[in-house]
MARROLUM-182618 format. One record per residue (C-alpha): residue number from 1; residue in one letter; y negated, z, x. Coordinates in Angstrom, 3 decimals, always signed. Layout:
BEGIN
{lonu NUM,"a",{Y,Z,X}}
...
This chain:
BEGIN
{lonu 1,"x",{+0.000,+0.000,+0.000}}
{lonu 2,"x",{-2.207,+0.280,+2.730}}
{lonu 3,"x",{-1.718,-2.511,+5.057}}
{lonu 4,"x",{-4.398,-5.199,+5.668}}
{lonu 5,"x",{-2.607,-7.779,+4.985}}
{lonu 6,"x",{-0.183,-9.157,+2.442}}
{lonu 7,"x",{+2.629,-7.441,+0.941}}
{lonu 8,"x",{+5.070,-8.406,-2.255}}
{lonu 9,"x",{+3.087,-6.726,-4.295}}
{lonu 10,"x",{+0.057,-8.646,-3.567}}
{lonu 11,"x",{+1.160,-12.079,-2.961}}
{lonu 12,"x",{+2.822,-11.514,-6.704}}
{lonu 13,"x",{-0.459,-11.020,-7.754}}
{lonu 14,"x",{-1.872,-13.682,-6.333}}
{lonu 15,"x",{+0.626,-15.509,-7.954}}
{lonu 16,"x",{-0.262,-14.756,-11.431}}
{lonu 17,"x",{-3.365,-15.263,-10.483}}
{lonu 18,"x",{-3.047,-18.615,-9.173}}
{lonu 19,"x",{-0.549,-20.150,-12.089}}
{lonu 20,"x",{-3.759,-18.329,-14.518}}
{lonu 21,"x",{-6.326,-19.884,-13.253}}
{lonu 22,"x",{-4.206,-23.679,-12.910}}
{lonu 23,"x",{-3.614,-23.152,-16.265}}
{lonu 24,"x",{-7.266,-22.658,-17.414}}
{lonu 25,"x",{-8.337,-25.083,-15.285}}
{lonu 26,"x",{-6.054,-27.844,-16.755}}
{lonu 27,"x",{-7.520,-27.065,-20.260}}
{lonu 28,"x",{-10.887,-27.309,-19.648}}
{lonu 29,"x",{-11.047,-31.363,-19.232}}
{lonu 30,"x",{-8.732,-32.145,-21.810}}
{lonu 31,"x",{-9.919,-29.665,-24.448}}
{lonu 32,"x",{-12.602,-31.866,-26.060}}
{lonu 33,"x",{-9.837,-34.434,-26.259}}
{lonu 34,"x",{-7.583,-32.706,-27.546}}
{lonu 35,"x",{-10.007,-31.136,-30.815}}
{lonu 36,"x",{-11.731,-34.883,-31.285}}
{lonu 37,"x",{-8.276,-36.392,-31.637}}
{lonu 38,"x",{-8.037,-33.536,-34.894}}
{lonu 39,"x",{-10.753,-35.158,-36.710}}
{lonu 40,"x",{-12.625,-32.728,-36.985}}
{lonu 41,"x",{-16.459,-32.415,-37.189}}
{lonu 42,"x",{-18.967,-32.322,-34.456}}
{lonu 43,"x",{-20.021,-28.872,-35.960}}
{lonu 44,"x",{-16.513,-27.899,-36.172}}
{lonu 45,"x",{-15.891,-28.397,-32.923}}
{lonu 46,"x",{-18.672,-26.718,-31.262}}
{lonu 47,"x",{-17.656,-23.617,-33.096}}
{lonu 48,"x",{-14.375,-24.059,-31.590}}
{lonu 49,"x",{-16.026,-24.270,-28.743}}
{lonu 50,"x",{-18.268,-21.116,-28.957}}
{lonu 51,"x",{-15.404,-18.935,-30.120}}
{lonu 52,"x",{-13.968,-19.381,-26.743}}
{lonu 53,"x",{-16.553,-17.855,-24.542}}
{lonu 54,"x",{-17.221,-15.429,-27.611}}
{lonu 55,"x",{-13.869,-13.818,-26.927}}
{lonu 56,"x",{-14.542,-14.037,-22.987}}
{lonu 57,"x",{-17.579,-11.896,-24.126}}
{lonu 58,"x",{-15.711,-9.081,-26.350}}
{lonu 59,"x",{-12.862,-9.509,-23.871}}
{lonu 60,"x",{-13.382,-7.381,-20.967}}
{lonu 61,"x",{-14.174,-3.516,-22.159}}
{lonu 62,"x",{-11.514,-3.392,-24.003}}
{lonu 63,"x",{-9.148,-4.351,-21.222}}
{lonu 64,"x",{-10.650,-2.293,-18.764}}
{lonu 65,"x",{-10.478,+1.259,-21.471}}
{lonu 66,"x",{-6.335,+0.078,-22.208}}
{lonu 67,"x",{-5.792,-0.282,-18.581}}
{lonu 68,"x",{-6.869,+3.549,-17.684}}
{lonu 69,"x",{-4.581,+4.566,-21.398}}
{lonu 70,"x",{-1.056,+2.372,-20.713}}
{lonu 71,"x",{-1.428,+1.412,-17.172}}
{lonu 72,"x",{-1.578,-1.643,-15.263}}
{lonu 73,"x",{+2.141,-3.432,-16.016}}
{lonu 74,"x",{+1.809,-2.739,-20.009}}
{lonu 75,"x",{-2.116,-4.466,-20.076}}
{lonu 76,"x",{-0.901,-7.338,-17.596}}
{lonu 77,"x",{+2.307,-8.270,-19.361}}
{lonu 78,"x",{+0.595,-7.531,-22.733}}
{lonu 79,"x",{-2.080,-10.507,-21.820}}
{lonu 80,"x",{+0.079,-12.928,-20.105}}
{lonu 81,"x",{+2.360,-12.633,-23.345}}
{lonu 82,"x",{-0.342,-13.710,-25.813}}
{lonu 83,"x",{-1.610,-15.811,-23.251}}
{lonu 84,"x",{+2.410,-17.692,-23.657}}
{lonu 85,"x",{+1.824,-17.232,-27.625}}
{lonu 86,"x",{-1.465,-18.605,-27.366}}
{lonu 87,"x",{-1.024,-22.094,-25.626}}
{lonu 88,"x",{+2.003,-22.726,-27.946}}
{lonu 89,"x",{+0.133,-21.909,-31.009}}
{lonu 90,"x",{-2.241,-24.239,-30.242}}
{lonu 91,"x",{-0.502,-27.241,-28.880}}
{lonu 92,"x",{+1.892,-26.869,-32.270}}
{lonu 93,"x",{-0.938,-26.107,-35.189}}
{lonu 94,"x",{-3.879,-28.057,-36.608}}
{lonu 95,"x",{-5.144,-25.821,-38.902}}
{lonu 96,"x",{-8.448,-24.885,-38.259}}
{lonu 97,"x",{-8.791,-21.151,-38.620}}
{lonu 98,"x",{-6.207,-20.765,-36.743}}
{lonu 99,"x",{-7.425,-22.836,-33.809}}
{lonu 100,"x",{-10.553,-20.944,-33.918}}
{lonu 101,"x",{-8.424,-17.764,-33.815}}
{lonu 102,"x",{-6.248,-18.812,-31.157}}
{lonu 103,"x",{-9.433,-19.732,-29.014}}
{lonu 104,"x",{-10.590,-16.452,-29.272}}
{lonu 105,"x",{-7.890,-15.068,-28.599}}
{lonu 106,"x",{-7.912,-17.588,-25.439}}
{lonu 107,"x",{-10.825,-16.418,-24.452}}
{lonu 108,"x",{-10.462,-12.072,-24.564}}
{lonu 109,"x",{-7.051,-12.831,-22.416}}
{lonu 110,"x",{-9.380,-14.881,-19.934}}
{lonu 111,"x",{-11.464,-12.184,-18.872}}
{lonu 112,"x",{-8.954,-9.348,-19.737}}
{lonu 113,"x",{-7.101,-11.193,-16.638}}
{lonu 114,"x",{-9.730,-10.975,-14.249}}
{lonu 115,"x",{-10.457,-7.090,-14.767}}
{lonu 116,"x",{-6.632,-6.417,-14.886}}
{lonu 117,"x",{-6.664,-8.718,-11.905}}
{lonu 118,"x",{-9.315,-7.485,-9.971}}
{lonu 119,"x",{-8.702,-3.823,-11.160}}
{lonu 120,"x",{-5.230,-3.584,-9.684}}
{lonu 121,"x",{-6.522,-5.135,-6.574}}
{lonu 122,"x",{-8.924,-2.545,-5.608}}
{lonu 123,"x",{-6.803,+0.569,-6.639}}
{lonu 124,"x",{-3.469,-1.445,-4.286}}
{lonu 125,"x",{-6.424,-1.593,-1.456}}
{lonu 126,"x",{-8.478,+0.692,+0.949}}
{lonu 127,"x",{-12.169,-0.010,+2.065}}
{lonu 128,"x",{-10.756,-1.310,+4.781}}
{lonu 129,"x",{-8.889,-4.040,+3.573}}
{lonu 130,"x",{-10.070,-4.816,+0.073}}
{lonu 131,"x",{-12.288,-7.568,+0.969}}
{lonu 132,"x",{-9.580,-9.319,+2.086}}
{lonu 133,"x",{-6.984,-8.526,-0.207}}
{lonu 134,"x",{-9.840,-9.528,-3.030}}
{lonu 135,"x",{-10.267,-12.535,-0.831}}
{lonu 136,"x",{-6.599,-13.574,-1.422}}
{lonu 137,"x",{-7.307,-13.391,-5.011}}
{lonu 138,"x",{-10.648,-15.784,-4.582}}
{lonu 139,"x",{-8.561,-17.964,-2.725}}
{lonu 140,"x",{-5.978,-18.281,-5.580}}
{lonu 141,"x",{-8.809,-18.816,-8.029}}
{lonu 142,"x",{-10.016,-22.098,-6.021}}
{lonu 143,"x",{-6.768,-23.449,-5.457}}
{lonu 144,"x",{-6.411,-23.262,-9.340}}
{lonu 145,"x",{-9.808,-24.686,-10.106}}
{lonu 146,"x",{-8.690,-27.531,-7.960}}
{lonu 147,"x",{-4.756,-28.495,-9.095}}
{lonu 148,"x",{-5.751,-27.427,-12.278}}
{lonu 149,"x",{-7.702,-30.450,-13.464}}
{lonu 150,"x",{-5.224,-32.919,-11.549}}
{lonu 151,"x",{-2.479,-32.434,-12.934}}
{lonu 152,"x",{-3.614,-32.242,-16.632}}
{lonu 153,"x",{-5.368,-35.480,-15.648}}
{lonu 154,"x",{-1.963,-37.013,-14.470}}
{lonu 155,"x",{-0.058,-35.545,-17.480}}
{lonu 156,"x",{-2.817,-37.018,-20.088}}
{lonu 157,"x",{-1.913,-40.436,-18.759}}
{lonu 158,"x",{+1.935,-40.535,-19.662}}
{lonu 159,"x",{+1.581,-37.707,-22.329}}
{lonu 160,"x",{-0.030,-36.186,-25.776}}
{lonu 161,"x",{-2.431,-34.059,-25.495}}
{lonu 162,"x",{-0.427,-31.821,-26.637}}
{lonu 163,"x",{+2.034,-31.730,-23.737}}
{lonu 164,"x",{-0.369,-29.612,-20.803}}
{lonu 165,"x",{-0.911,-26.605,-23.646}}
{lonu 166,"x",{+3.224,-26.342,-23.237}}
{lonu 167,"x",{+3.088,-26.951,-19.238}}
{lonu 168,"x",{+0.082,-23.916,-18.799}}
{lonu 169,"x",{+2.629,-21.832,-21.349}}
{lonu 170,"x",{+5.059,-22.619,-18.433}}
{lonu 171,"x",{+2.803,-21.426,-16.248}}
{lonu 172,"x",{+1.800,-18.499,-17.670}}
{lonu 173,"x",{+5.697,-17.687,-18.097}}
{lonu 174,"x",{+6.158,-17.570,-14.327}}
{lonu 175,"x",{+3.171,-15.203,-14.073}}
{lonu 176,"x",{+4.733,-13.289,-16.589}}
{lonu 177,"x",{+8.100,-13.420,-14.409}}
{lonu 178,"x",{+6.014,-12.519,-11.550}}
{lonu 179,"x",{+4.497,-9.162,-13.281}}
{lonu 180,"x",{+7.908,-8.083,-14.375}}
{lonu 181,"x",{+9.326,-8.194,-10.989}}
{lonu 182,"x",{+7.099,-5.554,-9.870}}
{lonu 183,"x",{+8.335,-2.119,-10.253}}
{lonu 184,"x",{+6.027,+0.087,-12.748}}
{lonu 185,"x",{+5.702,+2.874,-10.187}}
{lonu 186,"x",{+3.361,+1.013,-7.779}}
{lonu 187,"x",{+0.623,+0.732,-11.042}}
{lonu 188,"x",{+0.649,+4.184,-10.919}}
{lonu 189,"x",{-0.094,+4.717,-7.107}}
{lonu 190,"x",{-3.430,+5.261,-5.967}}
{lonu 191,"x",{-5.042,+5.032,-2.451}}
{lonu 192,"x",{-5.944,+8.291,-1.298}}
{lonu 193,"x",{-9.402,+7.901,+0.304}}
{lonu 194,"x",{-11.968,+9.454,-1.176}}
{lonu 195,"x",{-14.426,+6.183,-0.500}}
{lonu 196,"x",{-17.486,+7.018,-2.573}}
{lonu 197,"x",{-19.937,+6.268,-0.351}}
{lonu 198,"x",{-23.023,+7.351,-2.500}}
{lonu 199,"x",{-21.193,+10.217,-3.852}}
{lonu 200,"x",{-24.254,+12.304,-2.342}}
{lonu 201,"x",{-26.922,+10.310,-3.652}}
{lonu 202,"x",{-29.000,+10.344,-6.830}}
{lonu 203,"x",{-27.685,+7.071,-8.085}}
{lonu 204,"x",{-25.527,+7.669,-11.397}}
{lonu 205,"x",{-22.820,+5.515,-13.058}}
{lonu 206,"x",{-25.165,+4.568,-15.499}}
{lonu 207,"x",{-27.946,+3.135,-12.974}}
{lonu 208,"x",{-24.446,+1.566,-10.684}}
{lonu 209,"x",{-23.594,-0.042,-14.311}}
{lonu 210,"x",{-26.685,-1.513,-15.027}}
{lonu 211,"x",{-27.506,-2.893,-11.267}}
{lonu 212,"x",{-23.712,-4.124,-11.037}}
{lonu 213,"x",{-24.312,-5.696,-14.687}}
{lonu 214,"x",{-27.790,-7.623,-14.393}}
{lonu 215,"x",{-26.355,-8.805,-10.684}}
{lonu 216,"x",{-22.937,-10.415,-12.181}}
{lonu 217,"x",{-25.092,-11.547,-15.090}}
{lonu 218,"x",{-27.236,-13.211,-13.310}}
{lonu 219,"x",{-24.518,-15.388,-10.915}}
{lonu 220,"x",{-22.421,-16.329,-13.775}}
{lonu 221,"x",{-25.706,-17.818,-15.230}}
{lonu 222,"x",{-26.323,-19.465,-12.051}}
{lonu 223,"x",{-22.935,-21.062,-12.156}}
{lonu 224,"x",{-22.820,-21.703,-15.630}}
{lonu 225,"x",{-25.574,-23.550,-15.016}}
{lonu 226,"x",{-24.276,-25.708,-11.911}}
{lonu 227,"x",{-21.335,-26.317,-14.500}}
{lonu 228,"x",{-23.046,-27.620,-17.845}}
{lonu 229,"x",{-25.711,-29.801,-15.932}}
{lonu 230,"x",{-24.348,-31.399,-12.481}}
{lonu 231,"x",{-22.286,-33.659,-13.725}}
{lonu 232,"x",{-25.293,-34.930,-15.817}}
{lonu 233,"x",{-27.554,-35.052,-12.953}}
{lonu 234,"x",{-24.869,-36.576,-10.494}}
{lonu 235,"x",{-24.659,-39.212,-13.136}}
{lonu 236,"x",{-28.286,-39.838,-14.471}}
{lonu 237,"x",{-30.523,-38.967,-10.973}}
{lonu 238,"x",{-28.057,-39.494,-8.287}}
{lonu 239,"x",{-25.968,-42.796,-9.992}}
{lonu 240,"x",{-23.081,-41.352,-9.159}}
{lonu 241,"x",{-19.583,-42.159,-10.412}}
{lonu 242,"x",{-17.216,-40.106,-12.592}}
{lonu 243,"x",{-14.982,-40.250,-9.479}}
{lonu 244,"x",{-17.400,-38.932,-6.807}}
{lonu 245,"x",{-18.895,-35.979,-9.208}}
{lonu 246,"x",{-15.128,-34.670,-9.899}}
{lonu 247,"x",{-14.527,-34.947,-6.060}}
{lonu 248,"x",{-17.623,-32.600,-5.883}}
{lonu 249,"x",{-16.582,-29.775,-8.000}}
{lonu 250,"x",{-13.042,-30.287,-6.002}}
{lonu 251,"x",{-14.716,-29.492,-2.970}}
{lonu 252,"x",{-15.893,-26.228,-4.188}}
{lonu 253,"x",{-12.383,-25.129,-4.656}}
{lonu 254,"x",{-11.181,-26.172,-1.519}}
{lonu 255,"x",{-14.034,-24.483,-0.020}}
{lonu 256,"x",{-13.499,-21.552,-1.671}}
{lonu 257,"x",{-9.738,-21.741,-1.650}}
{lonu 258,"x",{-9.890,-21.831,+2.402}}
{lonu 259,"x",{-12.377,-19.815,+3.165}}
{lonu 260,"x",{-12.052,-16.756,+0.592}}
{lonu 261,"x",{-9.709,-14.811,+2.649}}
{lonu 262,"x",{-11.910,-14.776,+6.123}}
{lonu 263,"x",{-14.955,-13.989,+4.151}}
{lonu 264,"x",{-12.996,-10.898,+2.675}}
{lonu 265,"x",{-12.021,-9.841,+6.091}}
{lonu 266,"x",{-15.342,-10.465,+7.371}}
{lonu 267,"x",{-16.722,-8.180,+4.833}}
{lonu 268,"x",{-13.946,-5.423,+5.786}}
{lonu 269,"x",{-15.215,-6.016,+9.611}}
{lonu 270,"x",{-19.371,-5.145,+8.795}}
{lonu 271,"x",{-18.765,-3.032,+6.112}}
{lonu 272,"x",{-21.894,-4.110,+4.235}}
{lonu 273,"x",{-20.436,-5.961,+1.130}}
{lonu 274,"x",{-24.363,-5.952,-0.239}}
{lonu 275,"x",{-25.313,-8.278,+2.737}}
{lonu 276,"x",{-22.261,-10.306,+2.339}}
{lonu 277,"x",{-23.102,-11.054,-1.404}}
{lonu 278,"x",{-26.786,-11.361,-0.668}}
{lonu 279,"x",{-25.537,-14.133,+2.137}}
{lonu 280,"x",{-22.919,-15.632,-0.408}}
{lonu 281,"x",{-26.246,-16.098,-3.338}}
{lonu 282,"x",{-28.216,-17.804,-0.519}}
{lonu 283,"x",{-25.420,-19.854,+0.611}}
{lonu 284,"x",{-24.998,-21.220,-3.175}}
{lonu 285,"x",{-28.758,-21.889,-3.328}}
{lonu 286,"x",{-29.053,-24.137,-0.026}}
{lonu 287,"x",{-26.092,-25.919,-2.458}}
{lonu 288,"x",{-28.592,-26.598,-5.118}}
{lonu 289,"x",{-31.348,-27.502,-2.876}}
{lonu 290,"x",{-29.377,-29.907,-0.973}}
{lonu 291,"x",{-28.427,-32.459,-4.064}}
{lonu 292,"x",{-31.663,-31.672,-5.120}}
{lonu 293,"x",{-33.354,-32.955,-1.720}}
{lonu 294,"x",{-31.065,-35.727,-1.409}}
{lonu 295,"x",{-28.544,-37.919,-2.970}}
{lonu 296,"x",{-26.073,-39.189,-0.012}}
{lonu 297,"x",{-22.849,-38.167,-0.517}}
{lonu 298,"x",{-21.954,-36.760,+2.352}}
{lonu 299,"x",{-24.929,-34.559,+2.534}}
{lonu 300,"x",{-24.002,-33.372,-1.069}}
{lonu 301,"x",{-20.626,-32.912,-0.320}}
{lonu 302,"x",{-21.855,-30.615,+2.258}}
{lonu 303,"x",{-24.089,-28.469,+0.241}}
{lonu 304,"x",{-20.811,-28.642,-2.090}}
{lonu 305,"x",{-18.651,-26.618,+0.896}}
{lonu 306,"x",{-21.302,-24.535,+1.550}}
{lonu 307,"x",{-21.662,-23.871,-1.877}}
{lonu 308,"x",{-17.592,-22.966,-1.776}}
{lonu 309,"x",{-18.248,-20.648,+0.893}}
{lonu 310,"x",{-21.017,-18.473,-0.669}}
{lonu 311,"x",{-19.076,-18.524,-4.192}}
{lonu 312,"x",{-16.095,-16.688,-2.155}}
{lonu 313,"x",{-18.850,-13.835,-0.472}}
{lonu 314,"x",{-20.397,-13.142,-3.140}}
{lonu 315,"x",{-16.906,-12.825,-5.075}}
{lonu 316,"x",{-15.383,-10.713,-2.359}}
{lonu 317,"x",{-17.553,-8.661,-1.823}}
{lonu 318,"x",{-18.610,-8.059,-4.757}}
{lonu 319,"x",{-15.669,-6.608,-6.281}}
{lonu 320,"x",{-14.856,-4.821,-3.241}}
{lonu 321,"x",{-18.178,-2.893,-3.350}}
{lonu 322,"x",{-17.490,-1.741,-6.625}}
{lonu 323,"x",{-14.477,-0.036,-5.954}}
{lonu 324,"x",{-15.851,+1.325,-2.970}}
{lonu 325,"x",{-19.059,+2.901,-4.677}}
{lonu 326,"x",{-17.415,+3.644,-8.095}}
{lonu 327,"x",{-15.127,+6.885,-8.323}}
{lonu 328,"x",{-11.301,+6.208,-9.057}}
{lonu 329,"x",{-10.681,+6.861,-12.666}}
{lonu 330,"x",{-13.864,+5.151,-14.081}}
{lonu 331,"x",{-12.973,+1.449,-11.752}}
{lonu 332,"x",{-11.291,-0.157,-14.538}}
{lonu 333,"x",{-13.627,+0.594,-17.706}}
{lonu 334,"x",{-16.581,-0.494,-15.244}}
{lonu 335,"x",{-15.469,-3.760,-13.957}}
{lonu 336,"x",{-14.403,-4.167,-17.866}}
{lonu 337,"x",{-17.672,-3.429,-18.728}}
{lonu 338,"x",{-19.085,-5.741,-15.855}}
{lonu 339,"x",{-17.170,-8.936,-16.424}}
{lonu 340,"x",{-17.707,-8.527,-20.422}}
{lonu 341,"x",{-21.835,-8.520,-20.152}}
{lonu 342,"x",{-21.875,-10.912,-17.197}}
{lonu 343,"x",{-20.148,-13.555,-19.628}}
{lonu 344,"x",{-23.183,-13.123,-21.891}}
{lonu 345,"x",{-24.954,-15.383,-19.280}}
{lonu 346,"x",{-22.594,-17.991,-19.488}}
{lonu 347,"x",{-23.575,-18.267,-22.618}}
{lonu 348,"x",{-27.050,-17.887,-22.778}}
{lonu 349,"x",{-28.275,-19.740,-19.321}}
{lonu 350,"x",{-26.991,-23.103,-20.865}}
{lonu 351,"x",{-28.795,-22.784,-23.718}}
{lonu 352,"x",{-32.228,-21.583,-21.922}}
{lonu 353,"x",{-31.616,-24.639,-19.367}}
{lonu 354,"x",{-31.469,-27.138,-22.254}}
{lonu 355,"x",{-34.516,-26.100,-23.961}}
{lonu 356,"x",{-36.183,-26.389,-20.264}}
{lonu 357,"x",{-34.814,-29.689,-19.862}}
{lonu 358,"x",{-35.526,-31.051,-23.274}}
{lonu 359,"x",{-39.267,-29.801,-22.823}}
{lonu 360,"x",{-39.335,-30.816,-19.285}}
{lonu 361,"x",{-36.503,-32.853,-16.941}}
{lonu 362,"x",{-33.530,-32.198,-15.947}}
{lonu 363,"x",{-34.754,-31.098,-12.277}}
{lonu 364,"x",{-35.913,-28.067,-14.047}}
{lonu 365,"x",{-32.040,-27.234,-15.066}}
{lonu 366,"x",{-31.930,-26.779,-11.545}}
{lonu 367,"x",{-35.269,-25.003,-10.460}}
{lonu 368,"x",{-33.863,-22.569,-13.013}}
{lonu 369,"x",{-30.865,-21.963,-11.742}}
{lonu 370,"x",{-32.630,-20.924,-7.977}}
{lonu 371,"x",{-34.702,-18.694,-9.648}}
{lonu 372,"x",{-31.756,-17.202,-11.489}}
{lonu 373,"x",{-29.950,-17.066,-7.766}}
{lonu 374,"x",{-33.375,-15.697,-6.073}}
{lonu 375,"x",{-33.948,-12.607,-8.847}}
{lonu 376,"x",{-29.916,-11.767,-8.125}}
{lonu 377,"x",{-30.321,-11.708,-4.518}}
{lonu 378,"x",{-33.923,-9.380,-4.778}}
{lonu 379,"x",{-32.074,-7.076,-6.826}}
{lonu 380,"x",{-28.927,-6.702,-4.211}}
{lonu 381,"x",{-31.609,-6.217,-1.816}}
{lonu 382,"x",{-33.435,-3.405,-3.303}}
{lonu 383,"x",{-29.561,-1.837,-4.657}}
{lonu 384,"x",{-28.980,-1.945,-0.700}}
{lonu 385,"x",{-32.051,+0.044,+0.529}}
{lonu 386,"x",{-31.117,+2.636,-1.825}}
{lonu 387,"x",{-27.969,+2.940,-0.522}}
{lonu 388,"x",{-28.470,+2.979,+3.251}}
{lonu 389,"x",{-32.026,+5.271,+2.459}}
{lonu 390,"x",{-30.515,+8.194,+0.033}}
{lonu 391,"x",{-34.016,+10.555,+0.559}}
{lonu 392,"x",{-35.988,+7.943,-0.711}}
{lonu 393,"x",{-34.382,+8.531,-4.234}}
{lonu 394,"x",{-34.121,+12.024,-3.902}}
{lonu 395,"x",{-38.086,+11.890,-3.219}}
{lonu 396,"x",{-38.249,+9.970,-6.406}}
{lonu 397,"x",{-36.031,+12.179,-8.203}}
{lonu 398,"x",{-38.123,+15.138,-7.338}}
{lonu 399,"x",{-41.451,+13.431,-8.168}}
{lonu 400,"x",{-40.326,+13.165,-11.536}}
């Protein structure tokens, strides 16, 4: 449990991670496919649509309270079994309600993944080796985000629609196989170091919640962002083909596949995660400014690695510092808590973005998003001086 490297345990997890992520990955390009081929209206089908990242939203608390009441095996297999239930639901019905059910349902087990995920991860790990360990589970993430989208793209030429929902179902039932294989008893072990760093300081779990919150919020914006509008601006401003912008986002995951785990041990090395996420933001915003400054691709492609990189500090990191700052037996609830609000900006950054670009151009999608990135990366920056000066909040504390 306390190595810095691999173990079963782990490279299970990153397992299920890995055949989670491919599977929501595959989804994503096919899913407006799939609901058009239905017949159903344009407003049906962005309430489809919506219900997803509405159950991404209400996903995450509860996941992080049932993980600290039945433990880590009961939530995990609990998930990855709806998850199986899920997929084959939808690939088999075409009622409506229950395709907007199911996608809800789709999109609680999403996040409830990622804080039973990243939950386990830092209670398996020690401050010295949870970057790493977290960057294992970045790594996984990427290599999904890249195989995901080929091979539903290979399986939509030769196949229905229908046939990837069954193949992530597959998927998901190796994850599933994956969970079961480890024994119960290592959910329940704990590491032993008592790493609270600011367990001195004057900095509550209410202030940590709301600076951890507005932080995540903010980057998911960012990349929601980067997600909705690229593609239109690699297209429309750049001329690009549909070839050369899906070779972009697949550079992110390689980047971020590769170069996830030596970020995470990087970030065990200094032992100042803020810095590392605060370098990961920056990294993401030389990204933006590089397709915005230029159109080669090469030079995009670049900012597109780059981009890779910085997704996989801040990630790292930024997990890791949570379990190193938050006490034991509130982790779980807290990264629940976290991931829930942070999908909030997902949802609401779009929408901002569009009214900017409908008043304004499309360039401004983008201006956005480095403002988004810059306000992140101040408040990391003021979250760190706190931490490394403790008087200066006990001087505030006793001025008020």
């Amino acid at each position: 449990m306390r190595t810095n490297g691999l173990n079963n345990n782990v490279v299970l997890m990153v397992m299920i991670c890995f055949f989670t992520n491919m599977g929501g990955y595959m989804i994503l390009p096919l899913f407006p496919l799939f609901i058009e081929q239905m017949k159903f209206s344009v407003f049906a089908m962005s309430v489809i649509f919506a219900i997803f990242y509405v159950g991404k939203v209400c996903g995450g608390v509860p996941t992080g309270y049932l993980l600290k009441r039945w433990g880590g095996k009961s939530v995990g297999i609990s998930l990855l079994a709806l998850q199986v239930i899920s997929m084959i639901g939808f690939a088999l019905t075409t009622n409506y309600l229950i395709l907007c059910g199911l996608r809800f349902i789709q999109g609680a087990i999403a996040t409830g993944l990622i804080v039973f995920v990243r939950s386990t991860i830092n209670e398996w790990s020690t401050e010295d080796n949870r970057g790493t360990l977290n960057g294992y589970i970045s790594s996984s993430d990427g290599a999904g985000m890249v195989l995901g989208p080929v091979i539903s793209g290979w399986m939509s030429l030769y196949f229905a629609l229908n046939v990837p929902f069954y193949f992530v179902a597959l998927c998901t039932g190796f994850a599933l196989f994956a969970l079961i294989r480890i024994k119960g008893n290592h959910f329940e072990q704990r590491s032993e170091a008592i790493v609270v760093k600011d367990k001195s300081r004057k900095i509550n779990i209410n202030q940590k919640l709301a600076f951890y919150s507005t932080v995540h919020f903010l980057e998911m914006s960012a990349f929601a962002v980067f997600l909705t509008y690229f593609a239109l601006y690699a297209t429309h401003i750049m001329g690009w083909s549909s070839f050369s912008t899906s070779a972009a986002f697949t550079v992110v995951g390689v980047s971020t596949f590769i170069s996830a785990p030596f970020v995470g041990m990087i970030s065990d090395r200094l032992k100042d995660r803020l810095m590392i996420c605060m370098i990961g933001l920056s990294l993401i915003a030389v990204e933006v400014i590089l397709f915005l400054a230029f159109d080669q691709h090469w030079i995009v492609y670049l900012g597109m690695l780059i981009g890779g990189i910085g997704g996989a500090c801040y990630l790292d990191s930024f997990f890791a510092h949570i379990a190193d700052t938050v006490r034991q037996e509130q982790r779980s609830s807290f990264i629940g808590n976290v991931i829930s609000f942070s999908e909030l900006g997902a949802i609401v950054s779009p929408i901002v973005a569009g009214m900017l670009v409908s008043s304004f151009s499309l360039y401004v999608a983008f201006y956005f998003n480095l403002a988004i990135l810059l306000a992140a990366i101040l408040i990391q920056l003021v979250m760190r001086f706190r931490l490394k000066n403790p008087e200066y909040d006990i001087e505030l504390n006793d001025r008020q």
